[in-house]
C-alpha positions in Angstrom: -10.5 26.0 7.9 -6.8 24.4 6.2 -7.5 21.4 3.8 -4.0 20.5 4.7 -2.0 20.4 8.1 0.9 18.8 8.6 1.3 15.0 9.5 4.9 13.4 9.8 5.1 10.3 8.8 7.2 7.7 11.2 8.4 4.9 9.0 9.9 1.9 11.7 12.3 -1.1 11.3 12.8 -3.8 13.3 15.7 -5.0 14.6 16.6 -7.7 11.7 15.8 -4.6 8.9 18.6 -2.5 9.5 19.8 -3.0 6.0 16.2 -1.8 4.8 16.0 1.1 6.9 19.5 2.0 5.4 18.1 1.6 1.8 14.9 3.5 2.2 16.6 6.2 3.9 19.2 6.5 0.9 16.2 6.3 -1.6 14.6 9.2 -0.3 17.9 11.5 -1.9 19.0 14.8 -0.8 15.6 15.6 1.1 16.1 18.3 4.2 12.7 16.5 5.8 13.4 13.3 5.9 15.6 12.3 8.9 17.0 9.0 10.4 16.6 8.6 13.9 17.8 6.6 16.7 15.2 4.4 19.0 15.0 7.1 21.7 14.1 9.8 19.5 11.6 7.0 17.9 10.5 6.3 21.0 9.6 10.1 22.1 7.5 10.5 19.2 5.2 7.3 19.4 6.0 6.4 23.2 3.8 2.9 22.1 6.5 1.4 20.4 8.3 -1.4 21.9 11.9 -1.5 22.8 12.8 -4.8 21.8 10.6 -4.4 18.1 12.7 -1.4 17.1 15.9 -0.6 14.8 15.2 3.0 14.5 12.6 4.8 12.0 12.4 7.6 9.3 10.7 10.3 10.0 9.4 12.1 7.3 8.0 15.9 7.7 7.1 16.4 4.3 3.7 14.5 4.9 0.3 16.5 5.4 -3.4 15.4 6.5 -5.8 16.4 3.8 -9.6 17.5 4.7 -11.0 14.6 2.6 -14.4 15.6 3.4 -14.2 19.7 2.6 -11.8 18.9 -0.4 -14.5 17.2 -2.0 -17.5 19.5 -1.2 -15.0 22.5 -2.5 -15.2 20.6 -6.0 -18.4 20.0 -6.2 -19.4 23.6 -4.9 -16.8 24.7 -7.8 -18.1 22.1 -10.3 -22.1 23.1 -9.9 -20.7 27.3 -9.9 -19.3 26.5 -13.5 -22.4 25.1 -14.9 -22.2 21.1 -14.1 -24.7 18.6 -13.0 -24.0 15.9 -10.6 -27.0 12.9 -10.5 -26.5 10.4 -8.6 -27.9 6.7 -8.2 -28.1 6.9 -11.8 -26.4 3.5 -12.9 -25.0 3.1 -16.1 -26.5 0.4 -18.4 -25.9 1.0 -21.8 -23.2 2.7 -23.0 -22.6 3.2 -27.3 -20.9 4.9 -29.9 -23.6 6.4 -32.4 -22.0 8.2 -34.8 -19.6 10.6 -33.9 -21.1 10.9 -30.4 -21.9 8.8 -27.2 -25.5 7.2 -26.2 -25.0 6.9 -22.6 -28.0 5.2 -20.8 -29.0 5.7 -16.8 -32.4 4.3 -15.1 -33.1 8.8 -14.8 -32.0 9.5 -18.4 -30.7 8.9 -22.0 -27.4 11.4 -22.4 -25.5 12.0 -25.1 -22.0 13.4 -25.6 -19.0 13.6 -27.6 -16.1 12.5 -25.4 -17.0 9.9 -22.4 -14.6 10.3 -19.5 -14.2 7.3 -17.6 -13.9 8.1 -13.7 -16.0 5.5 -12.3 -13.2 4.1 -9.8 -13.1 0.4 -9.4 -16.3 0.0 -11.9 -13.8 2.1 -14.7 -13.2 -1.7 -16.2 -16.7 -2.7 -16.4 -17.6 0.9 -18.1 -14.5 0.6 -20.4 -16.1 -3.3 -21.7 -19.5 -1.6 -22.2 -17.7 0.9 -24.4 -16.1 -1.9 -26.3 -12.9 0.0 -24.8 -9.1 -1.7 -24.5 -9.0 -3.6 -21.4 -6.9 -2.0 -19.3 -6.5 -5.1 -16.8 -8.2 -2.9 -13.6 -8.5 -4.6 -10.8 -9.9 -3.5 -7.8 -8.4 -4.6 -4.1 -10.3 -4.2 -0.9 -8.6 -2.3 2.0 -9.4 -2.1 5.7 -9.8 0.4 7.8 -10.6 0.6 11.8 -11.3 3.5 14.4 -9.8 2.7 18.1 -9.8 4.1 21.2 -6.4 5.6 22.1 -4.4 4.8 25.2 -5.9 6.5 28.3 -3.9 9.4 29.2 -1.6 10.1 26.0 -2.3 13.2 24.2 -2.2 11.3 20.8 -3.4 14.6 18.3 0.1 15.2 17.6 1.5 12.1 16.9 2.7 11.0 13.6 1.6 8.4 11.4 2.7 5.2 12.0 3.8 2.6 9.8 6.3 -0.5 9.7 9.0 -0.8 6.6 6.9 -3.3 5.3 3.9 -1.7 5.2 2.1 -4.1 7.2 -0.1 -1.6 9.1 -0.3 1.9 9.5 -2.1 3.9 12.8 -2.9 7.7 12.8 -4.8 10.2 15.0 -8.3 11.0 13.6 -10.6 13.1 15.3 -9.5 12.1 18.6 -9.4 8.4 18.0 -7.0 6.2 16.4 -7.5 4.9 12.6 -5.5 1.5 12.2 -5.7 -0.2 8.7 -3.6 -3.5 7.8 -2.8 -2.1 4.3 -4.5 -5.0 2.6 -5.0 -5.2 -0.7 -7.4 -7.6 -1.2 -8.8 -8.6 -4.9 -12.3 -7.6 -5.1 -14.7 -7.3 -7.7 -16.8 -3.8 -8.1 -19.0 -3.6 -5.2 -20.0 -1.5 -2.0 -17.0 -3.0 -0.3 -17.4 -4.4 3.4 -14.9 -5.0 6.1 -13.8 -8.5 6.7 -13.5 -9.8 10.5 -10.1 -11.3 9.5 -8.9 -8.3 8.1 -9.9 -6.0 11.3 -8.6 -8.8 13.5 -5.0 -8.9 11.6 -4.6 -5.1 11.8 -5.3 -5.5 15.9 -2.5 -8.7 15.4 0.0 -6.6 13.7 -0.9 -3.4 16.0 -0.4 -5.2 19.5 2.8 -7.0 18.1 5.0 -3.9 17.9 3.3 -1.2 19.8 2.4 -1.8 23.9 -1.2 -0.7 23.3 -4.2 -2.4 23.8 -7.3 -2.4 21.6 -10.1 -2.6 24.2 -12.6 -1.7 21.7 -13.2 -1.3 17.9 -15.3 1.6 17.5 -16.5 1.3 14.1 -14.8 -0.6 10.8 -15.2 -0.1 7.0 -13.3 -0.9 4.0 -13.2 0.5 0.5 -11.6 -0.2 -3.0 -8.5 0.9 -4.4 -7.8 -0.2 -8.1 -4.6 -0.8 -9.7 -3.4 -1.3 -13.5 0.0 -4.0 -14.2 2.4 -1.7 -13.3 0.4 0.5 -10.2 0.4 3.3 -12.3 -2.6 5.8 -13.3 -4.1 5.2 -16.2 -5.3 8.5 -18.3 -5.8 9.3 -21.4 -7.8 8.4 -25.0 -8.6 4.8 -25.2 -6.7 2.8 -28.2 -9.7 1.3 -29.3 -13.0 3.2 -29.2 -12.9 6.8 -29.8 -13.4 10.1 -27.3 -13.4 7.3 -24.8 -11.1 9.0 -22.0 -9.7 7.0 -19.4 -9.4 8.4 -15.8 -9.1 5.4 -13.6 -6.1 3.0 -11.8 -5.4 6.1 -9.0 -4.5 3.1 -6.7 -6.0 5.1 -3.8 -4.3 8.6 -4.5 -7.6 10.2 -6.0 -7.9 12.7 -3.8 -3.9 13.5 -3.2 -3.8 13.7 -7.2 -6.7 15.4 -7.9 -5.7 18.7 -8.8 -2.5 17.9 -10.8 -4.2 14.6 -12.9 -7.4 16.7 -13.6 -5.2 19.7 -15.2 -3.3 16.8 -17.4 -6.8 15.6 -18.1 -8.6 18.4 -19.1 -5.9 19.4 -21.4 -6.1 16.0 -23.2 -9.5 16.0 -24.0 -9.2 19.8 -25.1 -6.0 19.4 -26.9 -4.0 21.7 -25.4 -0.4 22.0 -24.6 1.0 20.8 -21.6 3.6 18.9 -22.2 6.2 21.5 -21.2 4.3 21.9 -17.8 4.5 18.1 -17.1 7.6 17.8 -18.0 9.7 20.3 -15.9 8.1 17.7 -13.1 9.8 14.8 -15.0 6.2 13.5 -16.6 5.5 12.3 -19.9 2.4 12.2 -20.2 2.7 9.0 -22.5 3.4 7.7 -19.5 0.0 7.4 -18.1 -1.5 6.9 -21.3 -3.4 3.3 -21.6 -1.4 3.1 -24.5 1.5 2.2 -22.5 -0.5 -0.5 -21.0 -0.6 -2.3 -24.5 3.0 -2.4 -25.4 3.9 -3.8 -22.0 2.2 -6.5 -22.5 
């Protein structure tokens, strides 16, 4: 089975945002797969639109589905081949320097090491003050998401995603229903994050506004965290403060999409090796994910 298949992405004005349709389309630069199109052409992608709510869109064709689900068995099939160990409920509750290693403390076991990487998602700032660490400013932010029932008699599995210019709510197929989020970002301390009524109820708002369909029925609802440094960037690299204390943490939502380029940069950090030439053909410095950066912003 693919872990990828492709998923345009349908970016839509309204009719006062002609001027910022214009501008995202020129910010995309010299790119074959992202095309401007009219409101019929709109229209026949995502026939739910409305008339009267549209400018025109960009489409963009570069955009994939991933396998969330497989992706992540795949590393932890790969992880466990190669000699790991994954525990879980195992909290952290003490977490100190001893020497020239780590003392890290769970309610299963005392572990020791001699880097700590940091990957604990939104808890990352709460491990990094346990370590003494620099305080990277994380903050964690709620967002919303919603199954619905599609609209009887549309063959939705090969629409595109679906989003406004503002990013007030995206819709996409999903296993034969429809997954509607109102791209909140919501402040939230570390927790197992819960959907608020308000939230679901705004995506439906924003939904019914600019598309003809109906939401007869919320099949099921959820919400997770996404956490975000000052300036929305990753944050990885050796902490300023406490030694072998490696920070992996800020992926504002992108874990899984940066995964495999973010772990090579990692593990060649924490090994010292040279990557800098690699990164860089891509137009990274890795000094610029480094929470280093973080420091002499502010």
């Amino acid at each position: 089975m693919p872990l990828v298949r492709p998923r345009a992405d349908l970016i839509f004005a309204r009719p006062t945002q002609h001027e910022l349709l214009d501008r995202y389309f020129e910010s995309t630069g010299p790119n074959g797969r992202v095309e401007r199109l009219s409101i019929e052409r709109t229209l026949e992608l995502c026939p739910i639109l409305r008339p009267n709510e549209l400018a025109g869109a960009i489409l963009d064709g570069s955009a994939a589905d991933i396998d969330v689900h497989a992706l992540h068995l795949g590393y932890l099939k790969l992880l466990k081949a190669r000699g790991g160990l994954v525990t879980t409920a195992a909290e952290v509750v003490g977490l100190e320097r001893e020497a020239d290693s780590w003392r890290v403390t769970t309610p299963k076991a005392v572990l020791r090491a001699s880097v700590v990487v940091n990957a604990a998602g939104a808890w990352a700032g709460e491990l990094g003050r346990m370590a003494g660490a620099q305080n990277i400013g994380l903050e964690p932010r709620r967002r919303t998401s919603v199954l619905v029932e599609p609209p009887i008699g549309l063959d939705t599995a090969s629409w595109p995603m679906l989003s406004d210019i503002d990013e007030t709510f995206y819709l996409k197929p999903d296993a034969g229903l429809l997954l509607l989020s109102p791209a909140d970002e919501t402040p939230s301390p570390a927790c197992d994050a819960q959907p608020d009524d308000l939230d679901v109820a705004i995506a439906i708002d924003r939904l019914e506004r600019a598309t003809t369909l109906e939401v007869r029925r919320v099949v099921s609802k959820w919400a997770g965290l996404r956490s975000f440094v000052t300036d929305r960037s990753p944050c990885v690299g050796f902490d300023t403060r406490q030694p072998d204390f490696f920070w992996f943490a800020a992926l504002g939502g992108y874990g899984i999409q940066t995964a495999p380029a973010l772990s090579i940069l990692a593990s060649a950090l924490v090994f010292d090796r040279d990557i800098v030439e690699r990164f860089s053909s891509c137009g990274l410095d890795p000094a610029d994910l480094a929470p280093s950066r973080l420091l002499a912003r502010a």
